[in-house]
VOBA-1610 file (N, C-alpha, C; in pm, whole numbers, padded with zeros to 5 digits, always signed):
BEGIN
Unk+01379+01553-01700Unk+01300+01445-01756Unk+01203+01499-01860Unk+01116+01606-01852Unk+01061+01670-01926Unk+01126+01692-02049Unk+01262+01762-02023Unk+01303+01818-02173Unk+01336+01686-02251Unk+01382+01536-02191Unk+01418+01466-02287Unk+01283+01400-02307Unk+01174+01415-02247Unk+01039+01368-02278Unk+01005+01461-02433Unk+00989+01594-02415Unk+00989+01650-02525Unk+01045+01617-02680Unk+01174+01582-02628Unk+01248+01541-02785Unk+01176+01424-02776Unk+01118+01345-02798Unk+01049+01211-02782Unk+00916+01230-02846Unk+01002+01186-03004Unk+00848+01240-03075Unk+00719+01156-03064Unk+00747+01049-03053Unk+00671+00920-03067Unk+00597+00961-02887Unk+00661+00995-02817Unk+00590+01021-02705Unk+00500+01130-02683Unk+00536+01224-02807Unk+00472+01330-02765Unk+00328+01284-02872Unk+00338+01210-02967Unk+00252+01155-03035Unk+00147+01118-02929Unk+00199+00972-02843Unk+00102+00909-02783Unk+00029+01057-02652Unk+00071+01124-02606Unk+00076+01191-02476Unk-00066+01313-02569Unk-00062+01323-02723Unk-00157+01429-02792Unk-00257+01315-02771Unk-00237+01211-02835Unk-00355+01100-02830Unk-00441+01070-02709Unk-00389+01042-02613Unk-00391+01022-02415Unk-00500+01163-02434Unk-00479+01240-02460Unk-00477+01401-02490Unk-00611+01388-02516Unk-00659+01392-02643Unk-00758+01381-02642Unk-00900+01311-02639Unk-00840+01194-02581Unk-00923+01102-02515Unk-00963+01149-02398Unk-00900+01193-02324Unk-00927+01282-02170Unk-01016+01411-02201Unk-01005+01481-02328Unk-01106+01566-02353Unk-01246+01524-02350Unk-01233+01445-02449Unk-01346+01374-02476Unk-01425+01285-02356Unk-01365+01239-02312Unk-01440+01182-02184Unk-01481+01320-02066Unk-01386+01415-02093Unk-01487+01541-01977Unk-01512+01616-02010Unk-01545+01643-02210Unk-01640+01707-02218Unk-01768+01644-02309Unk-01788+01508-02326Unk-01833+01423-02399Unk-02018+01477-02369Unk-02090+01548-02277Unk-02224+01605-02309Unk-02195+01680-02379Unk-02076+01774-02405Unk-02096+01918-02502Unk-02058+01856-02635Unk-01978+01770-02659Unk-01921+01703-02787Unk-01984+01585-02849Unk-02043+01535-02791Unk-02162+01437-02827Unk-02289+01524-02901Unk-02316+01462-03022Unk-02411+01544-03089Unk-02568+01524-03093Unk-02528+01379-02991Unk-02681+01319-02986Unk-02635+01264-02871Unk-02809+01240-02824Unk-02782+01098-02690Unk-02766+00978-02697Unk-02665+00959-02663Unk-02613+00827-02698Unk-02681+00713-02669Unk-02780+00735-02577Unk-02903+00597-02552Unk-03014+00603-02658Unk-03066+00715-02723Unk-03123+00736-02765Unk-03183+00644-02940Unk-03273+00562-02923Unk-03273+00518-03074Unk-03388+00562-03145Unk-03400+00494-03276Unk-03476+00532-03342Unk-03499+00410-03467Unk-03541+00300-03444Unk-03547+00224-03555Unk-03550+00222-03694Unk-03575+00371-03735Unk-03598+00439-03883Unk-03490+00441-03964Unk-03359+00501-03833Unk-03269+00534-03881Unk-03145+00449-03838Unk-03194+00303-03831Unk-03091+00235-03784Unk-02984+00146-03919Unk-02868+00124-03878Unk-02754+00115-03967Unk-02745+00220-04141Unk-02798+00281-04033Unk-02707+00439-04153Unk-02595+00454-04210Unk-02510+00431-04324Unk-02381+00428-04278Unk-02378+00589-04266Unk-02150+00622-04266Unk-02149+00754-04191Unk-02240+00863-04341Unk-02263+00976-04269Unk-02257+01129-04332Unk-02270+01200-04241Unk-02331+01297-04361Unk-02313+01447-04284Unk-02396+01446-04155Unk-02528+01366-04186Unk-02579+01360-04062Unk-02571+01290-03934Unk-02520+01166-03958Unk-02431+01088-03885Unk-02292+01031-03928Unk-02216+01159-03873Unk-02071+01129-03911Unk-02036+01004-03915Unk-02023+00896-03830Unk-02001+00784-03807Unk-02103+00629-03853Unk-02241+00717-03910Unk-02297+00621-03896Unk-02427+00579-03801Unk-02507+00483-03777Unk-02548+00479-03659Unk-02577+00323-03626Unk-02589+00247-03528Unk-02617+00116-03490Unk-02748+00037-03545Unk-02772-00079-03492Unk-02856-00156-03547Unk-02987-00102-03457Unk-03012-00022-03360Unk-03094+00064-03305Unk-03122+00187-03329Unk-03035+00220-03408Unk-03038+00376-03474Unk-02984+00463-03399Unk-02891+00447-03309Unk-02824+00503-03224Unk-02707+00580-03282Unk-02674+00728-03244Unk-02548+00763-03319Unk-02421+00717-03253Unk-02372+00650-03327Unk-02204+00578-03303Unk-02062+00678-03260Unk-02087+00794-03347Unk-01967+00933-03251Unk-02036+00971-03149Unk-02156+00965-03059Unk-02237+01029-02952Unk-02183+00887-02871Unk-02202+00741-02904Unk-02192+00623-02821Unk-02019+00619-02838Unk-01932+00629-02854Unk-01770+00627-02895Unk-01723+00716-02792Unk-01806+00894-02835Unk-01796+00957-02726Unk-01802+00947-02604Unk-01925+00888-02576Unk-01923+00904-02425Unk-01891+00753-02375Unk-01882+00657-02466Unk-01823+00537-02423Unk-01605+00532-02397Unk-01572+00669-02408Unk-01409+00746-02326Unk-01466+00718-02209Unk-01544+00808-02135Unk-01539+00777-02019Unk-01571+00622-01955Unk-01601+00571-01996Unk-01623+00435-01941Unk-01471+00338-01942Unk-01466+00344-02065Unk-01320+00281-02105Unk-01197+00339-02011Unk-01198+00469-02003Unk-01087+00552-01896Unk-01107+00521-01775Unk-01252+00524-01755Unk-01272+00487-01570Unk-01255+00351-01571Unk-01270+00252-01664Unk-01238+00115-01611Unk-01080+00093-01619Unk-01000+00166-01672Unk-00890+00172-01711Unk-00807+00197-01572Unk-00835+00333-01498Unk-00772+00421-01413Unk-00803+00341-01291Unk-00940+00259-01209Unk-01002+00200-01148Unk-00896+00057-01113Unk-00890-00005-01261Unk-00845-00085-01253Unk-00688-00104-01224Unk-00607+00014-01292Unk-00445-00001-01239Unk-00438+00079-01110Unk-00527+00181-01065Unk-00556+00185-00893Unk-00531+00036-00832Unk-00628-00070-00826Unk-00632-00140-00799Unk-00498-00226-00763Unk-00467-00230-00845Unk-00326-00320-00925Unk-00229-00249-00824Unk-00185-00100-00860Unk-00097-00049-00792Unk-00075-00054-00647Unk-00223-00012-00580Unk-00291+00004-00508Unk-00233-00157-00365Unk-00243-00258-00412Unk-00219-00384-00355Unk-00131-00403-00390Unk-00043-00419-00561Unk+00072-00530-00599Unk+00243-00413-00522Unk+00209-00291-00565Unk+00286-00202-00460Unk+00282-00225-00310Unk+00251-00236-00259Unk+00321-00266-00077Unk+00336-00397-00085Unk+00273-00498-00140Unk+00306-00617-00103Unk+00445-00648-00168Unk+00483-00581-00279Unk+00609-00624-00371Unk+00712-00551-00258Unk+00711-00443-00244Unk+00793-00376-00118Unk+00850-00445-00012Unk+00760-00483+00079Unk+00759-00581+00159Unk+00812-00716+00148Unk+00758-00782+00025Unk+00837-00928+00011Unk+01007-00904-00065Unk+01041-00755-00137Unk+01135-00746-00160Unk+01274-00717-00061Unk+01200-00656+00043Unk+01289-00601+00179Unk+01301-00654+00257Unk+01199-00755+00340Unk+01262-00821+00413Unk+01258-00966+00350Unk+01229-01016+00274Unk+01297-01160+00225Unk+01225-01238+00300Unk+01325-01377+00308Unk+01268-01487+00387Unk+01188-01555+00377Unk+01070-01561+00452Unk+00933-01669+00440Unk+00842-01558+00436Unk+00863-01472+00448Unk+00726-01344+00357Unk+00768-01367+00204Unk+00887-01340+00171Unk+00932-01316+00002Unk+00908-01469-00062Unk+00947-01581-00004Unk+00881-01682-00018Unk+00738-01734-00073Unk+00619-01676+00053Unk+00498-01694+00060Unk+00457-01637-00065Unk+00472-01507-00054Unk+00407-01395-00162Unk+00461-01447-00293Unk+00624-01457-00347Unk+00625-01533-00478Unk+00572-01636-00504Unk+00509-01750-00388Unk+00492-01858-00452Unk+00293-01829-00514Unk+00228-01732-00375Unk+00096-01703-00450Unk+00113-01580-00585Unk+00200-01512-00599Unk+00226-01471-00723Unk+00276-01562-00899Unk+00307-01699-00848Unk+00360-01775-00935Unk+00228-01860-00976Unk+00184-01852-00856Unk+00032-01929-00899Unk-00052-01803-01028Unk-00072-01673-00991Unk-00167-01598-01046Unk-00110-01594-01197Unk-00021-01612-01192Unk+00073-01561-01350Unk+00058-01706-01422Unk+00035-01777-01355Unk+00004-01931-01441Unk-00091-01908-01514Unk-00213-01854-01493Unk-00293-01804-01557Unk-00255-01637-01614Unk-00258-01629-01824Unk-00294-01546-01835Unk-00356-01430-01815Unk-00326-01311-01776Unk-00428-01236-01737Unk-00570-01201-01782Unk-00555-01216-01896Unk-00782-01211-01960Unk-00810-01291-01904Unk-00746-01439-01935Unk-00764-01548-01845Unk-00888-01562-01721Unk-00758-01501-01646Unk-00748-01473-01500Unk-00854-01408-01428Unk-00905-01266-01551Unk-00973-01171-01535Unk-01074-01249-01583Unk-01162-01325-01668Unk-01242-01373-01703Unk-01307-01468-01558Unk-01196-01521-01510Unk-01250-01606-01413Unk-01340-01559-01285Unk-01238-01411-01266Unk-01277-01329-01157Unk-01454-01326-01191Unk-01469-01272-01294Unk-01626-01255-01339Unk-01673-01335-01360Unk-01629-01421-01367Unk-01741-01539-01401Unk-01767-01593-01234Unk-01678-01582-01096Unk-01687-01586-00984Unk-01821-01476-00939Unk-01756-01380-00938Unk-01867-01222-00943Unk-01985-01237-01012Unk-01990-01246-01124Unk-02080-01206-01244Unk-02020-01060-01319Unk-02110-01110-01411Unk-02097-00952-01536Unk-02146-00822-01494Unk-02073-00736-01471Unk-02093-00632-01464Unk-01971-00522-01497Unk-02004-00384-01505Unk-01842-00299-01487Unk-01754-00309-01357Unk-01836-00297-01247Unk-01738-00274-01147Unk-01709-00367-01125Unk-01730-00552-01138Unk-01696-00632-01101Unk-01569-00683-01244Unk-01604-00608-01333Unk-01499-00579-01465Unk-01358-00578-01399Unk-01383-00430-01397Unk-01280-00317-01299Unk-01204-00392-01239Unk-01262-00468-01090Unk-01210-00515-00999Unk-01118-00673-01037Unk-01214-00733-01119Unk-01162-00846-01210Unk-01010-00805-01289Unk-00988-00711-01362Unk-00875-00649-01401Unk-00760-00630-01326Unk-00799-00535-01254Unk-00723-00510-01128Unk-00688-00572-01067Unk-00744-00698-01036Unk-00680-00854-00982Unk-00561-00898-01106Unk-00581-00919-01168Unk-00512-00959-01265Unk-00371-00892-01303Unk-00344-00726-01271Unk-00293-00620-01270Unk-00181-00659-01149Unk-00221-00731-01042Unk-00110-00724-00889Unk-00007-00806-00892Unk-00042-00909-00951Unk+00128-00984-00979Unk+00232-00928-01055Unk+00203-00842-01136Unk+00276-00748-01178Unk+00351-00629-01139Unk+00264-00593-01067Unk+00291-00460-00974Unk+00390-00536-00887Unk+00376-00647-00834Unk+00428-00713-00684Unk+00601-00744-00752Unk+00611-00780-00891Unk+00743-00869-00981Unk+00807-00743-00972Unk+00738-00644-00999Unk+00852-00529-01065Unk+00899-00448-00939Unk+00803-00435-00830Unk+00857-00307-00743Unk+00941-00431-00659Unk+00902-00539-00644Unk+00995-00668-00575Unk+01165-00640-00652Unk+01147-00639-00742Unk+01266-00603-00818Unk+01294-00486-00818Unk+01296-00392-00820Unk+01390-00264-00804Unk+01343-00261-00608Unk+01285-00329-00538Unk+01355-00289-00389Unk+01459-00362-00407Unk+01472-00526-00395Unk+01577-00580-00428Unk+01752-00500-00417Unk+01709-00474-00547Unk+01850-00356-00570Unk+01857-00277-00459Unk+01716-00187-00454Unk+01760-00025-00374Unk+01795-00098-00203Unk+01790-00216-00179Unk+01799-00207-00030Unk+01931-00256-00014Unk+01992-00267-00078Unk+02149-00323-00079Unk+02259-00177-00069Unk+02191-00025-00106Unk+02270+00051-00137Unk+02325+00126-00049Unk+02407+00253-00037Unk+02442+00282+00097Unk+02369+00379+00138Unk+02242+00405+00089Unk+02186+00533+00173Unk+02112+00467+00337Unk+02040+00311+00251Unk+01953+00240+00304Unk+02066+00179+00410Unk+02173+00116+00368Unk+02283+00104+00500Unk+02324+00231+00576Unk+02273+00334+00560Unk+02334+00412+00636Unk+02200+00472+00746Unk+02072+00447+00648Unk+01960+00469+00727Unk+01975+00391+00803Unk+01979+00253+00786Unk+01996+00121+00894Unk+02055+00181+01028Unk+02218+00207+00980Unk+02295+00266+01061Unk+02231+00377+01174Unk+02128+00427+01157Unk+02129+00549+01235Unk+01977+00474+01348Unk+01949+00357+01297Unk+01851+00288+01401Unk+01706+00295+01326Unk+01685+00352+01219Unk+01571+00371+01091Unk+01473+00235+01112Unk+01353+00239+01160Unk+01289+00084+01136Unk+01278+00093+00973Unk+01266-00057+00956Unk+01282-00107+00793Unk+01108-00024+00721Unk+01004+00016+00795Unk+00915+00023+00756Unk+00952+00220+00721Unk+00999+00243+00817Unk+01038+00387+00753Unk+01122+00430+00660Unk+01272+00313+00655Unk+01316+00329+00576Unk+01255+00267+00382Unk+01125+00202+00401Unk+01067+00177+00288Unk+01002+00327+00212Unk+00939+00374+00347Unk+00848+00468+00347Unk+00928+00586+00241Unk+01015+00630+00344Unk+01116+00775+00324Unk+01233+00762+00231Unk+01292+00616+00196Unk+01383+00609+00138Unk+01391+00516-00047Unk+01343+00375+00033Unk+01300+00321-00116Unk+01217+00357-00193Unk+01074+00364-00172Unk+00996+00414-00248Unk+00953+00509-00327Unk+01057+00607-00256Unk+01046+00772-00329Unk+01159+00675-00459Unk+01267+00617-00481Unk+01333+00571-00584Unk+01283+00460-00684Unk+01164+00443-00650Unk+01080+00343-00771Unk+00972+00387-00815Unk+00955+00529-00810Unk+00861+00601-00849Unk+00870+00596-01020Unk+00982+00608-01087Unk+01025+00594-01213Unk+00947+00439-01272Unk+00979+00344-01206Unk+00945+00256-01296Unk+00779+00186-01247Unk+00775+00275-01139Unk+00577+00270-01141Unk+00505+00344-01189Unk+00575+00440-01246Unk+00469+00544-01357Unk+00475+00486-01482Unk+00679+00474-01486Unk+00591+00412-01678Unk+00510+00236-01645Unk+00537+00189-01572Unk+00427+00004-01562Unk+00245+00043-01571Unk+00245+00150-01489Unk+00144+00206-01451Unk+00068+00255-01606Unk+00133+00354-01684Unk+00084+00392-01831Unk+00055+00264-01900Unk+00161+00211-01922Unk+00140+00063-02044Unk+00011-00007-01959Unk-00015-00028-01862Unk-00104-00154-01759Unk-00242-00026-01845Unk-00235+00116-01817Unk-00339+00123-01891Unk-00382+00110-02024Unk-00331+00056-02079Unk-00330+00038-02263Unk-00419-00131-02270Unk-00301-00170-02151Unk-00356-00319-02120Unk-00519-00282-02050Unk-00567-00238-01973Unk-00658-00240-01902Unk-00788-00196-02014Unk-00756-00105-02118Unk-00844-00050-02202Unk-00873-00204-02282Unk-00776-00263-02321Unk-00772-00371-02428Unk-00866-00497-02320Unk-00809-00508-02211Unk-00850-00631-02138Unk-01020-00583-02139Unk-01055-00458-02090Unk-01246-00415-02041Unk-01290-00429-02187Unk-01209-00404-02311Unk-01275-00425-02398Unk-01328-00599-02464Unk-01199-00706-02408Unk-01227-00777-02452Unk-01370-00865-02370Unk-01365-00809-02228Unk-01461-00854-02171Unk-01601-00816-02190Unk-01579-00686-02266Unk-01718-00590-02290Unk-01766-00671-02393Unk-01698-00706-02523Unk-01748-00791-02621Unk-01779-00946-02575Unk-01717-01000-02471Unk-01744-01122-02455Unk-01873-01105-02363Unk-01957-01002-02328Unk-02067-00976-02223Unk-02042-00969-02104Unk-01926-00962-02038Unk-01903-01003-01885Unk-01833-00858-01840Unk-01831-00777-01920Unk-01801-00617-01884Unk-01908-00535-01854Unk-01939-00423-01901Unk-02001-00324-01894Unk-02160-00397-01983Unk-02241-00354-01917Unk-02400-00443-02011Unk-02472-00301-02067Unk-02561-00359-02156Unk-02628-00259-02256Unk-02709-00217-02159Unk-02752-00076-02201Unk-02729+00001-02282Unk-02652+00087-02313Unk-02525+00065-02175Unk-02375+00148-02142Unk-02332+00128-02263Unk-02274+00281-02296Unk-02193+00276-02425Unk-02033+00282-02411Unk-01996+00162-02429Unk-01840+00100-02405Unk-01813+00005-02482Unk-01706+00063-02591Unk-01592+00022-02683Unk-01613-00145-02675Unk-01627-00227-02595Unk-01613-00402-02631Unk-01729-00373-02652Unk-01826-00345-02564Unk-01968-00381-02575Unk-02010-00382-02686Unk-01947-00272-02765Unk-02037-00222-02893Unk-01989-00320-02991Unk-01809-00356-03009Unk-01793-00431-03084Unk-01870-00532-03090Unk-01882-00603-02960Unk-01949-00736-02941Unk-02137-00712-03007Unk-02187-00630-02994Unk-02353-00566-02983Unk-02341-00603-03222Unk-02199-00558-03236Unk-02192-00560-03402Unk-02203-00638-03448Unk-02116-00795-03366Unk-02111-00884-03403Unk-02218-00965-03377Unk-02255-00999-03283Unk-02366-01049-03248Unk-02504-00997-03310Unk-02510-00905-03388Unk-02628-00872-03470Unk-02614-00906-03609Unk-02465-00916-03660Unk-02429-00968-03775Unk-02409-00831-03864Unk-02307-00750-03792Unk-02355-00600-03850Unk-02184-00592-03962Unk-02106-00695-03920Unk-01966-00698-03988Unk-01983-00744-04129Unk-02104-00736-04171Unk-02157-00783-04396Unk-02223-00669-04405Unk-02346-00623-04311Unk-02436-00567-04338Unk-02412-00416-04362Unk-02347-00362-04221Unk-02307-00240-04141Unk-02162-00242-04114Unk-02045-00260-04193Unk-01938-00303-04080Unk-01905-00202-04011Unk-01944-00045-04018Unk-01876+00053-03955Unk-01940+00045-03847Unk-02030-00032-03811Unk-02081-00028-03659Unk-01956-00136-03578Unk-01909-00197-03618Unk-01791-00268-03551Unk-01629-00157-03580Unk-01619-00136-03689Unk-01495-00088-03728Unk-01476+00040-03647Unk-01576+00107-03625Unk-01510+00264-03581Unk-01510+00237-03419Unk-01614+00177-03346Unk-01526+00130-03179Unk-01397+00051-03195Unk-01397-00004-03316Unk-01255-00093-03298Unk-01104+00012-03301Unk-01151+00084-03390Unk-01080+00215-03430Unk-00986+00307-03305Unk-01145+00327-03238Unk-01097+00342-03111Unk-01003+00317-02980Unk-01040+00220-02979Unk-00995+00085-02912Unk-00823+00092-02969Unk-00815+00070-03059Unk-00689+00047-03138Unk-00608+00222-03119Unk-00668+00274-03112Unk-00605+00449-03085Unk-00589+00429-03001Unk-00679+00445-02839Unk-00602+00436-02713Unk-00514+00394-02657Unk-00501+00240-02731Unk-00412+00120-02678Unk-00279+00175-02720Unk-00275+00229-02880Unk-00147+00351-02907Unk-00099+00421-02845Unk-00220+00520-02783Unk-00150+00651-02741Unk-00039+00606-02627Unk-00186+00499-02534Unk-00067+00497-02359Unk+00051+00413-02415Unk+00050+00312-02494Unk+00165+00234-02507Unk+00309+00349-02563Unk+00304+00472-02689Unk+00393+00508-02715Unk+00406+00584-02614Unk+00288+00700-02495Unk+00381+00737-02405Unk+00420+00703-02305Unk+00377+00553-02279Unk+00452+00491-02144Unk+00629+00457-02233Unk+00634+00399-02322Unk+00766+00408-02404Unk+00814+00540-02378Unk+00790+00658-02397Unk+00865+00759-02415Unk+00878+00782-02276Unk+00810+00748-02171Unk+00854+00746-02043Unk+00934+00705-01973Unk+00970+00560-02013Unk+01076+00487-02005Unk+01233+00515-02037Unk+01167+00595-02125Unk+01331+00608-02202Unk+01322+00738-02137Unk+01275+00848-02093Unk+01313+00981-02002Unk+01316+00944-01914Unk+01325+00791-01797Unk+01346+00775-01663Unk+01453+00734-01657Unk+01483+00637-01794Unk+01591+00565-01740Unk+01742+00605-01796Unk+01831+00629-01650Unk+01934+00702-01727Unk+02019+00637-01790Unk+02029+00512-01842Unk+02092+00415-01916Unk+02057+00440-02035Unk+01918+00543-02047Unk+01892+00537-02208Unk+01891+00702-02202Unk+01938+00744-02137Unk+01934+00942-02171Unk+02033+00972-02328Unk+02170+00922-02353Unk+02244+00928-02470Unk+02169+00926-02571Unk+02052+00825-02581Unk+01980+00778-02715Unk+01873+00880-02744Unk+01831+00962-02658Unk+01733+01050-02708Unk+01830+01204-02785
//
């Protein structure tokens, strides 16, 4: 899987990108050149130079110090949130896929309900239930994240329990919960890693749109919506636009990286597409 991951340029693209976003979020005190809370009214909407590469906010805040350390926020609401997702929409999809009946029933019909609603949607509602905050962000996401998880691993048990390893586990007296354990699940590992990558591209995009709409992460946390939203709402897109453009920038890179290497993942899992690489 590796070596045809390798030929996968576009993957190895997104996987440098992934790359150094993960730097940056764990080493973002040494790479941050300022404190990112830090203002200074003197020096507020700077555009970029030498002294502020990027610029600085309508507080005088430096924008590569707030970008910087606003990775980690964006990643932890990211990783938090398809935990979540995985975390619940995995056993329950298992379960309603294997044994059927009036469990597979129940569970599609409250899964048909959640998908009626869009997921920002969906996720918007959660917080507006909760209130605004990150972790109620997070968790809001991650709700939104389980009907998904539940459609897809529902679908590849589906298949895997019809095959003859699982009839032969049957055969030997296997309860259905071990044979989920020891047999199916080790075989849908493939298509929960790559759902799992793309859900984070989605999860970066979804905390951001909530960060700008206020119901994410709150000031003075430095996180990618927030800031967009902090631009707009000051009127900084005539005045300043690089105080909106370079979190957007951002934003728009990450959502790249995981999307081309959950793609290039896909295509190294699945052996229907091994010829094409």
């Amino acid at each position: 899987m590796l070596k045809r991951l390798v030929k996968h340029k576009l993957a190895i693209l997104g996987a440098l990108i992934v790359l150094a976003f993960l730097v940056a979020a764990a080493f973002a005190p040494y790479l941050a050149p300022r404190d990112p809370l830090k203002s200074s009214l003197r020096e507020a909407r700077k555009p970029p130079s030498p002294t502020y590469p990027l610029g600085t906010d309508h507080l005088g805040r430096d924008l590569l110090s707030r970008i910087i350390f606003g990775t980690r926020v964006s990643l932890l609401m990211a990783v938090i949130s398809v935990g979540i997702g995985l975390a619940v929409g995995t056993p329950v999809g298992a379960l309603s896929g294997f044994y059927g009946g009036a469990t597979d029933m129940v569970t599609q019909r409250i899964v048909d309900i959640m998908m009626a609603f869009p997921g920002i949607l969906l996720a918007i509602v959660v917080v507006a239930v909760l209130g605004p905050g990150l972790w109620n962000a997070m968790l809001a996401v991650g709700i939104s994240f389980v009907p998904t998880y539940v459609r897809v691993v529902r679908g590849a048990v589906l298949e895997l329990r019809e095959r003859e390893f699982v009839e032969a586990s049957r055969a030997t007296g296997a309860s259905g919960l071990h044979i989920i354990v020891r047999h199916i699940m080790p075989n849908c590992i493939a298509p929960i890693i790559v759902l799992s990558t793309l859900q984070m591209a989605s999860a970066i995009l979804w905390a951001a749109g909530l960060g700008y709409l206020g119901l994410g992460a709150q000031p003075p946390t430095p996180e990618w919506g927030a800031m967009l939203g902090e631009g707009y709402n000051y009127g900084m897109i005539r005045v300043a636009p690089h105080v909106t453009i370079f979190p957007g920038v951002a934003i728009a890179l990450a959502v790249l990286g995981f999307n081309l290497l959950g793609d290039g993942l896909r295509d190294a899992l699945d052996p229907r597409l091994r010829g094409r690489l």
